[in-house]
BAFI-3210 file (N, C-alpha, C; in Angstrom, 3 decimals, decimal comma, padded with zeros to 6 digits):
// residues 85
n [1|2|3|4|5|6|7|8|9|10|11|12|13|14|15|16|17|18|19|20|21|22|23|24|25|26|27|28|29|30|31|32|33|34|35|36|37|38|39|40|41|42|43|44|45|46|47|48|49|50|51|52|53|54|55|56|57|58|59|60|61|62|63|64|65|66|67|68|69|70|71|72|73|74|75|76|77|78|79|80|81|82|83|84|85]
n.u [169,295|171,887|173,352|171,459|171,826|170,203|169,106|167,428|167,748|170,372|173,178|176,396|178,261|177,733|177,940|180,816|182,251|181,558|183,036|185,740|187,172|186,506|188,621|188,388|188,486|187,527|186,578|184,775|183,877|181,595|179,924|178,568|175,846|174,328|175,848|176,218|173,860|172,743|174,615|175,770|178,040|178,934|178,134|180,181|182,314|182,690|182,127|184,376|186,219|185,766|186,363|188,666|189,671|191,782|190,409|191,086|192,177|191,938|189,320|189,747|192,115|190,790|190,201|188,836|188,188|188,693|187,449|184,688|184,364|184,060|181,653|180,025|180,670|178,988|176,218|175,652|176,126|174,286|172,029|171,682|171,269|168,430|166,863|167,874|166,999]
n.v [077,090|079,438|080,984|084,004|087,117|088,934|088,131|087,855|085,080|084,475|081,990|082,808|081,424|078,752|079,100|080,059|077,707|076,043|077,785|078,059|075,466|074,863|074,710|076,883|079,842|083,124|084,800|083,589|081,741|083,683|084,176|082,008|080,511|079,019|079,139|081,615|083,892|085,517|087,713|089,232|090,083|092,412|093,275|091,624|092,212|095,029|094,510|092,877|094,916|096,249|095,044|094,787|092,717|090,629|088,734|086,352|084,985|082,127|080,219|078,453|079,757|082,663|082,636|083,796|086,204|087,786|086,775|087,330|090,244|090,155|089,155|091,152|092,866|092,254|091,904|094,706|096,321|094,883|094,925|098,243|098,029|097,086|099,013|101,496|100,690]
n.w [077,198|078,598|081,627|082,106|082,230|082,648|083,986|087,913|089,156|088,017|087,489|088,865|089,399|088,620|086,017|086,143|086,773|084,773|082,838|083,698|083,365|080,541|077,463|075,256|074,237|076,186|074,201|072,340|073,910|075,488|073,689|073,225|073,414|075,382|077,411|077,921|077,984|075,811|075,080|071,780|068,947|068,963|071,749|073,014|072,518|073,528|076,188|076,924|076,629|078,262|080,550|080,326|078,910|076,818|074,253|073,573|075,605|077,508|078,715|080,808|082,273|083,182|085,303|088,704|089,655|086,994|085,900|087,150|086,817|084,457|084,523|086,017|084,054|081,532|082,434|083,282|080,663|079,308|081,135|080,483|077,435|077,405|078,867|077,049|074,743]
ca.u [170,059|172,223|172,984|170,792|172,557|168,296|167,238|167,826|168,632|171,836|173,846|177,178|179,069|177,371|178,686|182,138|182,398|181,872|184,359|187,278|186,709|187,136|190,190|187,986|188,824|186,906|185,298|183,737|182,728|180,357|178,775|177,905|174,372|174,279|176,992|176,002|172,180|172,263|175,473|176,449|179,214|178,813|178,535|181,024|183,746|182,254|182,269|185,583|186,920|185,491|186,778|190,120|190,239|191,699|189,431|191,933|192,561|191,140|188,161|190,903|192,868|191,219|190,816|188,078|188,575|188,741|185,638|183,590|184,640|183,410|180,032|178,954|180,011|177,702|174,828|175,479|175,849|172,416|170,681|171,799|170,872|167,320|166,693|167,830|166,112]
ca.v [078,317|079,465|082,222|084,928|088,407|090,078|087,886|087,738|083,947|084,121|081,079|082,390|080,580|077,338|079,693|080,078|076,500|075,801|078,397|077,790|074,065|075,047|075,318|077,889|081,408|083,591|085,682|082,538|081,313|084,595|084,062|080,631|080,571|077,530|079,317|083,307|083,939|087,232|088,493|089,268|090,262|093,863|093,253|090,851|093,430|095,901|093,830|092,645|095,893|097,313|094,435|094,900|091,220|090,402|087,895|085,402|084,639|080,752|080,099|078,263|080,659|083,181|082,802|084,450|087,558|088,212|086,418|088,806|091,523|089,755|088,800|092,360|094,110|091,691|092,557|095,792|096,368|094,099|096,234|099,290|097,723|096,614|100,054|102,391|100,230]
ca.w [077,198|079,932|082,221|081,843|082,685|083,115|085,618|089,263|089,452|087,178|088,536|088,056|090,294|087,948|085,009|086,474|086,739|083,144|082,109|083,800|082,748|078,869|076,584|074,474|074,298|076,390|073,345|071,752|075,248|075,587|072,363|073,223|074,511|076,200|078,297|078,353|077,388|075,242|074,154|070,404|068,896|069,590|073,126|073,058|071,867|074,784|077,815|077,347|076,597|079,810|081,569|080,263|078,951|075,800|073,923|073,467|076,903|077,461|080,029|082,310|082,379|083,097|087,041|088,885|089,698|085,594|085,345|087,864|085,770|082,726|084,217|086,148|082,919|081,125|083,346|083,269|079,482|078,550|080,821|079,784|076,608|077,973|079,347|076,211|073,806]
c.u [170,852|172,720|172,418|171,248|171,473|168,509|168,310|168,440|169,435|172,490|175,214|178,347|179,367|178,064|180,313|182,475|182,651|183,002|185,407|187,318|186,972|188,000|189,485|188,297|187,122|185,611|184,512|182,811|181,793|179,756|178,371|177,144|173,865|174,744|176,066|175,018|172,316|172,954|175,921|177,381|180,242|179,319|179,703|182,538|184,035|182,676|183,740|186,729|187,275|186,175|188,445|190,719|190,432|190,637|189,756|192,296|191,281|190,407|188,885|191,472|192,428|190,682|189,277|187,609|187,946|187,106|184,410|183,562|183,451|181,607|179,691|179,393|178,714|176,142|174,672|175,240|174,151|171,752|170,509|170,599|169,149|166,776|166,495|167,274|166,611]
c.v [078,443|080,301|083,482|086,362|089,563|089,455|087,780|086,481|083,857|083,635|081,768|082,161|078,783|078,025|079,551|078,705|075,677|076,707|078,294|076,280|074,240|075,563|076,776|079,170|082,368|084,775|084,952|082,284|082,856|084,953|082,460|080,661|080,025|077,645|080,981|083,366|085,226|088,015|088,547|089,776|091,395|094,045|092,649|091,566|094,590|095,200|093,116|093,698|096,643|096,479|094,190|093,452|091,125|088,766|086,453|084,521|083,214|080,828|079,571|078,752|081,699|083,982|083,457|085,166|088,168|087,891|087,407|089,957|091,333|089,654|090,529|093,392|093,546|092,213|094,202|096,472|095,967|094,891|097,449|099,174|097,497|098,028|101,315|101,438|100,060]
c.w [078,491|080,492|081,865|082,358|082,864|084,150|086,865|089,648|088,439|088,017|088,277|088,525|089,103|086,950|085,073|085,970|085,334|082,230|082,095|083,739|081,205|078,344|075,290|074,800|074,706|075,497|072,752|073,022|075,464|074,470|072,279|074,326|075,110|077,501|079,015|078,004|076,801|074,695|072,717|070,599|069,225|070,908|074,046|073,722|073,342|075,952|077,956|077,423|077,787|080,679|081,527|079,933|077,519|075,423|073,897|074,300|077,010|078,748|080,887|082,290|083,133|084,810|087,263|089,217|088,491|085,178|086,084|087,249|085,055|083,150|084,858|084,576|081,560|081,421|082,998|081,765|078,694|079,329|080,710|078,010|076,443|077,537|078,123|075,068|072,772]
res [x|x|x|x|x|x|x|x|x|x|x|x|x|x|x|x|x|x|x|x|x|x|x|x|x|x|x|x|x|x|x|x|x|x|x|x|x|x|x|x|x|x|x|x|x|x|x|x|x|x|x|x|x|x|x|x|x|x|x|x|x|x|x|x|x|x|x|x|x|x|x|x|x|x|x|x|x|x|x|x|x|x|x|x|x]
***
């Protein structure tokens, strides 16, 4: 599996790395769990919304700046999610 958006060691520097490295579109790449550990499609929809990223936008592309977005609203969403049950 791979980055975990609970736990404390989330690499996601090692995450970064693999993203802006793929021609895939950033909304597939966070439903691939190999990549993101935990998001569906739900959350998917959410965390890019909040981050103001269309979905479409390719993992090289989409710089890393865009990607910090993408991962604290990750985090923040799952444990919202955690939390309200």
């Amino acid at each position: 599996l791979g980055q975990d958006p609970l736990r404390e060691d989330a690499d996601a520097d090692l995450l970064f790395a693999k993203v802006s490295q793929s021609k895939k579109r950033i909304g597939e790449l966070l439903m691939d769990q190999s990549l993101f550990c935990g998001p569906g499609n739900i959350y998917r929809a959410e965390i890019l919304f909040k981050a103001g990223v269309h979905p479409n936008v390719p993992g090289r592309e989409l710089g890393r700046a865009r990607f910090d977005v993408v991962w604290e609203h990750t985090v923040l969403l799952l444990r919202r999610g955690v939390e309200s049950g």
